[in-house]
C-alpha positions, 0 to 999 in steps of 0.5 A: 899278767892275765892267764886264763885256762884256754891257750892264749893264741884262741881267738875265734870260735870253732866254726870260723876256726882254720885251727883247733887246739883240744887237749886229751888228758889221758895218761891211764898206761904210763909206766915210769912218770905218770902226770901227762894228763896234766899237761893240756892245762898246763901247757895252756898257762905256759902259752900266756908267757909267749908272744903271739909273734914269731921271730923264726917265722915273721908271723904274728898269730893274732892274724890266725883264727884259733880255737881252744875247745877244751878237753875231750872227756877221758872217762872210761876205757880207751875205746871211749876215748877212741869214739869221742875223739873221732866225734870230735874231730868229725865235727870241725873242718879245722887243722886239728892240735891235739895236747895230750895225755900219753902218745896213746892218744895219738892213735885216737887222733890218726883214726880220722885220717887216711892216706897220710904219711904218719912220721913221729918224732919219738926217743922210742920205738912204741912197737911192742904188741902189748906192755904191762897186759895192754895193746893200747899202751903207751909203749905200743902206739907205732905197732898199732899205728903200723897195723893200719899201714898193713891194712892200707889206710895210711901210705907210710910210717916213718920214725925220727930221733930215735934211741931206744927200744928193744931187740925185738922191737927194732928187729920187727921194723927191720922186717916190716919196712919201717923207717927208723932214723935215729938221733945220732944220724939227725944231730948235725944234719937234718936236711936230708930227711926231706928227701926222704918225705918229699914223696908224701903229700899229706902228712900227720905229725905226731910229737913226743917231747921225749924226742928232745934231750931231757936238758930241754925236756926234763918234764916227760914221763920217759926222758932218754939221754942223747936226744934232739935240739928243739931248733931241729923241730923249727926246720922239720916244719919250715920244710914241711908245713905245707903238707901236714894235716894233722899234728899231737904233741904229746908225754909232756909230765908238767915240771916245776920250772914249767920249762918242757911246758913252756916249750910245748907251747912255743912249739905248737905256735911256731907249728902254726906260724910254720903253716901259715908262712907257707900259704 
């Protein structure tokens, strides 16, 4: 089988592009398996084993114009990595897939939105003010997400598959209005979410692989037991596919088997085939 460093599904060039995959390979802030950034290259090789059709969907991607630009450069402090993400992004038209690196990376990604409902998929609650000494820490991406809701750049933040965090944490979404829906309430019934978004047009979805049961995901940086079925994702997107703009997959630790890897993969393609069925 040929494999080349790009994702398999790339076929056009970033001008002509209607998607843009582009990996940020940082993972500067993990605090129990490091590895994430290398995840883009490896879900990159993974892409090589799936088939550019999707069943669920009946949507041949070969029909797509997709571009892999490669990684944004991580040298230095996030700041930087901040500033060369929003460069980047400024510079192309195109539905932007972002293949981190830590979900700290998906704050770098949701500066070049407004107006956007930010719904993310996470086993955690990231709303820690800071952890290990940082505010720009994995742990608290949704507090420093929810610090642009305050200033009204975004309209919502909105968690799913939760179940995890601290007292504090869940106690400061209980005050400050965050939607929290946790795993239990998700795992025999999705479809009642949708009426809970069905108020946002513009939506920026943002996926941490430890969202899904580590039987799944084994290879995440902060696997937590009791968690989604990847078919819940599928019916998350078919739902609301013609309203995301935007959309990082993220936590992905590189495993041995390339299992999580592989559904990194099969998720970003289905993510597509889902937008594209929707048009």
């Amino acid at each position: 089988m040929h494999i080349d460093s790009y994702f398999s599904l790339s076929n056009s060039t970033l001008d002509k592009a209607e998607y843009v995959i582009f990996g940020i390979p940082y993972d500067a802030t993990q605090s129990f398996k490091p590895g994430s950034r290398f995840a883009p290259n490896a879900i990159r090789e993974a892409s090589w084993n799936l088939e550019s059709y999707s069943m669920y969907f009946d949507f041949d991607l070969s029909f797509s114009k997709i571009y892999d630009a490669g990684n944004i450069n991580v040298d230095g402090d996030f700041s930087q990595i901040q500033e060369r993400t929003s460069d980047f992004l400024s510079k192309t038209k195109a539905f932007p897939i972002a293949l981190g690196g830590e979900h700290t990376i998906s704050f770098a990604c949701l500066q070049n939105f407004r107006n956007v409902c930010y719904l993310t998929l996470d086993a955690h609650l990231d709303l820690r003010d800071e952890f290990d000494g940082s505010r720009f820490n994995h742990a608290c991406t949704v507090r420093r997400v929810y610090e642009r809701y305050e200033k009204g750049d975004i309209e919502r933040v909105i968690q799913l598959g939760v179940r995890s965090g601290t007292a504090e944490e869940r106690d400061f979404a209980r005050k400050k209005g965050i939607e929290v829906y946790y795993a239990w309430d998700l795992m025999e019934d999705i479809d009642w979410v949708f009426r809970r978004l069905e108020n946002y047009d513009r939506i920026y979805l943002s996926l941490d692989m430890d969202v899904f049961d580590p039987s799944y995901a084994p290879g995440v940086s902060t696997p937590e037991p009791f968690g989604l079925n990847p078919i819940h994702f599928l019916r998350l997107v078919e739902e609301l596919a013609d309203r995301i703009v935007g959309f990082d997959l993220v936590e992905v630790v590189p495993d041995s088997n390339k299992i999580t890897q592989t559904l990194a993969a099969k998720l970003v393609c289905e993510l597509i085939s889902a937008i594209e069925s929707s048009l």
